[in-house]
C-alpha positions as CSV (number, residue, x, y, z in Angstrom):
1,X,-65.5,73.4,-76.1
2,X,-65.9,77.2,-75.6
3,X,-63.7,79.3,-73.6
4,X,-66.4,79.9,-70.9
5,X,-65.7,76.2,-70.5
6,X,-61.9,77.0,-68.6
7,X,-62.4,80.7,-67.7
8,X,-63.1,81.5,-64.0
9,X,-63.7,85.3,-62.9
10,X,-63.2,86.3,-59.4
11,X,-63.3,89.3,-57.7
12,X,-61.7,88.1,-54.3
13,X,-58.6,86.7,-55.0
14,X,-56.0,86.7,-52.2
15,X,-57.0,87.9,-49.0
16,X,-54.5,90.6,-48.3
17,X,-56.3,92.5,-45.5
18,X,-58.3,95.2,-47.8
19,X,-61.5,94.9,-49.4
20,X,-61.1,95.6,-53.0
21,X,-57.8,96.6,-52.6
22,X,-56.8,93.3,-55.4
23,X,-59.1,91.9,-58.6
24,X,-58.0,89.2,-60.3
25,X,-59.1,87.2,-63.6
26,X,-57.8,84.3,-64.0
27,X,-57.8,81.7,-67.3
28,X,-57.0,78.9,-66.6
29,X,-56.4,75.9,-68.9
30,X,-58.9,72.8,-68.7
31,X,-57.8,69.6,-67.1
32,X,-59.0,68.0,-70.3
33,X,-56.1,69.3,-72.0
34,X,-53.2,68.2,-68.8
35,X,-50.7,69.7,-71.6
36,X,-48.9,72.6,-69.1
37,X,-51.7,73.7,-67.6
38,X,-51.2,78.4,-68.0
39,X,-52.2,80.8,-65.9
40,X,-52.8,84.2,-66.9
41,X,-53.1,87.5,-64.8
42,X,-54.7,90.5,-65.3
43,X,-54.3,92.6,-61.5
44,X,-55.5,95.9,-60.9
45,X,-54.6,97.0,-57.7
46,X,-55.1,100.5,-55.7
47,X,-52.3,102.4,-54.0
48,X,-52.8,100.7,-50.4
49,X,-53.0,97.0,-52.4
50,X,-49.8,97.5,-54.2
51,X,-47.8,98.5,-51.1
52,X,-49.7,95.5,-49.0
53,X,-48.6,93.7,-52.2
54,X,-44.8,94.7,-52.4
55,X,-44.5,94.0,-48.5
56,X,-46.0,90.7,-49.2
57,X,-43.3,89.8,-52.0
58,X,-40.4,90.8,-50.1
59,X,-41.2,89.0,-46.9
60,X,-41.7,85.6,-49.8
61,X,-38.1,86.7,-51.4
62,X,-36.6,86.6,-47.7
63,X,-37.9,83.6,-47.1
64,X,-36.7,82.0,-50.6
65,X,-33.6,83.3,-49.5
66,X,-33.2,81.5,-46.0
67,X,-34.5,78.4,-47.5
68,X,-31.9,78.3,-50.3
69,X,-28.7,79.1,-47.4
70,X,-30.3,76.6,-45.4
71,X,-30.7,73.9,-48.5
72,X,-26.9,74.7,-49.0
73,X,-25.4,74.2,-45.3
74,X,-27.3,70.8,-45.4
75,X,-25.7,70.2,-48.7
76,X,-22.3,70.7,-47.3
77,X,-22.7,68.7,-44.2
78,X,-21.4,65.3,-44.6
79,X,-21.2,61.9,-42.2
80,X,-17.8,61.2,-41.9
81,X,-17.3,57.1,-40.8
82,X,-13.9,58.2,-39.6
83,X,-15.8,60.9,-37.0
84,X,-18.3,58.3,-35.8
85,X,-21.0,59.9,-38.6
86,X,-20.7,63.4,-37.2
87,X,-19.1,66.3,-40.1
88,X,-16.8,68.5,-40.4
89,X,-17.6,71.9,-39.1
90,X,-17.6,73.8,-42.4
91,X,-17.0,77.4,-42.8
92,X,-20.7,79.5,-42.6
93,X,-21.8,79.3,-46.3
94,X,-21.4,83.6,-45.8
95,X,-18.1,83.1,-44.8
96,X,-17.0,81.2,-47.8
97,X,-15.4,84.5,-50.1
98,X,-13.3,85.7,-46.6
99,X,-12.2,83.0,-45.4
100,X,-10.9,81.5,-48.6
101,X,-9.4,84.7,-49.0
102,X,-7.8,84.9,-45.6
103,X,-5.7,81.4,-46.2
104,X,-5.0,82.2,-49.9
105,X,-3.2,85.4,-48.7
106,X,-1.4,83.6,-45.7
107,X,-0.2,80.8,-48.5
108,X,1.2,84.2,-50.9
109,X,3.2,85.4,-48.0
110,X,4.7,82.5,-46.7
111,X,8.5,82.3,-47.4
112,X,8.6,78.9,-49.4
113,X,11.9,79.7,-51.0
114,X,13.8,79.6,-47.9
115,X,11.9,76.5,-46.5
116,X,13.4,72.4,-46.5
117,X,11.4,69.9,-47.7
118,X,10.0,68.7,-44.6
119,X,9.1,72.5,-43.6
120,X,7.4,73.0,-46.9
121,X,5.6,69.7,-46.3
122,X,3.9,71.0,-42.6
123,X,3.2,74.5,-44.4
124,X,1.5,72.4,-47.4
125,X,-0.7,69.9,-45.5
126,X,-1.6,73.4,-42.9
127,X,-2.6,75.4,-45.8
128,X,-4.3,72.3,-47.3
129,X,-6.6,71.4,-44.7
130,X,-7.7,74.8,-43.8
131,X,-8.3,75.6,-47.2
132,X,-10.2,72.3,-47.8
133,X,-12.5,73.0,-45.0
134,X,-13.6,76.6,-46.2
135,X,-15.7,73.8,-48.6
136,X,-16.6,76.2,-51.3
137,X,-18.9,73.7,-53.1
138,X,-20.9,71.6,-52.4
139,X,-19.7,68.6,-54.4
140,X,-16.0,68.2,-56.0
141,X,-14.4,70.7,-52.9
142,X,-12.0,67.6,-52.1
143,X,-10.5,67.7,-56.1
144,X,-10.4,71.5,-56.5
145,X,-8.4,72.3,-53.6
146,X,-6.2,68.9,-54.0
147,X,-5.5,70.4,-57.6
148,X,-5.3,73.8,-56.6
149,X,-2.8,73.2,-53.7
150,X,-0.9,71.6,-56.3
151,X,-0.3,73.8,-58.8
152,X,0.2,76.5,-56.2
153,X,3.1,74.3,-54.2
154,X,5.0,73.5,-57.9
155,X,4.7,77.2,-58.8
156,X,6.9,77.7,-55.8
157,X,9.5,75.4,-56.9
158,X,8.5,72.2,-54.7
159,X,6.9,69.6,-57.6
160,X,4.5,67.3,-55.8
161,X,3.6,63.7,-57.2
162,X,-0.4,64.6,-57.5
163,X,-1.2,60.8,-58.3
164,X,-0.2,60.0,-55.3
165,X,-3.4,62.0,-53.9
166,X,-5.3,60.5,-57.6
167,X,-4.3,57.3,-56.6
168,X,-5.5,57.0,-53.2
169,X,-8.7,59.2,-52.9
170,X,-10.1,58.2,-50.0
171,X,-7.4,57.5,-47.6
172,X,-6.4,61.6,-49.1
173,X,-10.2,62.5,-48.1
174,X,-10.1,60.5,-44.7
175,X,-6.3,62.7,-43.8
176,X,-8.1,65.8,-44.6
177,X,-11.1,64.6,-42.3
178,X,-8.9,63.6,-39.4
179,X,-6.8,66.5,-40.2
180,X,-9.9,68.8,-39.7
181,X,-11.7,67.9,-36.6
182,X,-11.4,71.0,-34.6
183,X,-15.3,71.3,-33.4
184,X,-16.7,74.2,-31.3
185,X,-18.4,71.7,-29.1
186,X,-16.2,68.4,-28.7
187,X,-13.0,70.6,-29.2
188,X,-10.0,69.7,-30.9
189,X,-9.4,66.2,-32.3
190,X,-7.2,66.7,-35.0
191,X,-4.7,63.8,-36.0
192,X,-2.3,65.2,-38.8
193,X,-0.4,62.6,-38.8
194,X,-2.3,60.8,-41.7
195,X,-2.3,63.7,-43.6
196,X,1.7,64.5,-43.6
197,X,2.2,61.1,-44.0
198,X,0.7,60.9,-48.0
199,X,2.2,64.7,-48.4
200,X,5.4,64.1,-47.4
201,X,5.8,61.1,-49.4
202,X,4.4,63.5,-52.4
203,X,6.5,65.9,-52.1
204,X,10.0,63.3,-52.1
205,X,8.4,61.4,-55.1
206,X,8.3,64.9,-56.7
207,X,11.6,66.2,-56.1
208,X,12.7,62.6,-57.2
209,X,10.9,63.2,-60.5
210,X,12.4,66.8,-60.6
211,X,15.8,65.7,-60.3
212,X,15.2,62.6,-63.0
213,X,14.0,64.9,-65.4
214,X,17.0,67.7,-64.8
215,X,19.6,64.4,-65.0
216,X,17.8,63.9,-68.5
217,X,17.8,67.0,-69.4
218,X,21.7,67.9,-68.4
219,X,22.7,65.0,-70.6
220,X,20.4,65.8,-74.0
221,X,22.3,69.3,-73.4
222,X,25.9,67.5,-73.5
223,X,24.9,65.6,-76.3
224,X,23.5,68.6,-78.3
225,X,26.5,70.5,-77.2
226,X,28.9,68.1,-78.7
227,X,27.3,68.0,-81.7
C-alpha cells in the first residue's frame, strides 16, 4: 500500500469566512490499519486567517470552560430522600475558595476556651453544617469536613468521639441534610435537632474518654513517682 493510498490534500479546509485565508494537508491514517488512527497538520495561514483563527479558539476555550463549571454544579447536586429528592443548595462552584474561607475564619475567632460543653456543641454542629455545605468536592465532602471539624474541635481542647460519626454515616449525612435546608425558593427548613443530637453525644463520649485516659495517666504517674 503506498502513501497516496491514506493521504488527502485539500485546499478548503474550514470555512472561516475568507477565501484562502486557511490551507490545510492533512494525512490521515487508513481505516485498514483502525490502530489510533493520526492526524497531521501542516497550516499556513495569512494575517486576517490567523486573527479569524485566534478569535475562533478562544470563543471554543470559553465554551470548554462553561461546559466544565456546568459538568461540576451537576456533579454536586444530589437527591436527598430526606428532602423529597430535591438537594441541597450548594455554594456557586466560584464561591467555593470564599466561602470556605469566610467560616474557617469565623471558627478561628470564636472563643472556644471560655465555652461549656453544650455551647461548644451548638458552635460545632453551626460551623459544621455550613462548612459542609460549601461542598468543595464533588465526592468525599461529607468525610473531609467530618474529619476536618474534628481535628479542629480537639485542637481546641474539646476531644470528640469521631466513630460515633464513622459508625453511623448515614444518619451523620441525613443531620447535615436536614441541618442544611435553607433554600432561596422554599425558604428555611432546617431541623438541627438531628444533628446536635449525634454531636452532643460525641462530644460527652469524648470528654468521658479524656477524663479516662487523664485518671490512667494520674495513677502511672503515682506509681512511677513512688518508685
Amino acid at each position: 500500500m503506498t502513501a497516496l493510498d491514506y493521504t488527502v490534500e485539500t485546499d478548503s479546509g474550514f470555512d472561516i469566512g475568507k477565501a484562502g485565508a486557511y490551507r490545510a494537508v492533512y494525512f490521515v491514517e487508513p481505516p485498514a490499519l483502525r490502530m489510533g488512527a493520526a492526524m497531521h497538520f501542516q497550516v499556513q495561514m495569512t494575517p486576517a486567517g490567523r486573527l479569524r483563527w485566534s478569535v475562533l479558539i478562544l470563543q471554543h476555550f470559553v465554551i470548554c470552560i462553561i461546559i466544565f463549571f456546568r459538568i461540576f454544579m451537576n456533579g454536586r447536586e444530589k437527591s436527598e430522600p430526606a428532602l423529597g429528592g430535591i438537594s441541597i443548595e450548594y455554594s456557586d462552584c466560584l464561591d467555593i475558595i470564599k466561602d470556605a474561607a469566610y467560616v474557617l475564619d469565623r471558627m478561628n475567632r470564636y472563643t472556644w476556651e471560655k465555652a461549656s460543653l453544650d455551647e461548644a456543641a451548638e458552635i460545632f454542629l453551626k460551623y459544621l453544617a455550613e462548612l459542609w455545605k460549601v461542598h468543595p468536592y464533588r465526592e468525599d465532602s461529607t468525610r473531609m469536613v467530618i474529619t476536618f471539624c474534628s481535628q479542629f474541635i480537639e485542637s481546641k481542647g474539646f476531644y470528640v468521639d469521631s466513630d460515633l460519626f464513622k459508625d453511623h454515616a448515614q444518619y451523620m449525612r441525613t443531620a447535615l441534610v436536614a441541618a442544611s435546608a435553607l433554600f432561596s425558593d422554599l425558604g428555611d427548613k432546617r431541623k438541627q435537632e438531628y444533628l446536635e443530637k449525634i454531636v452532643l453525644d460525641a462530644l460527652e463520649s469524648g470528654q468521658e474518654m479524656k477524663q479516662r485516659v487523664s485518671d490512667i495517666m494520674k495513677r502511672v504517674s503515682y506509681v512511677v513517682g513512688r518508685k
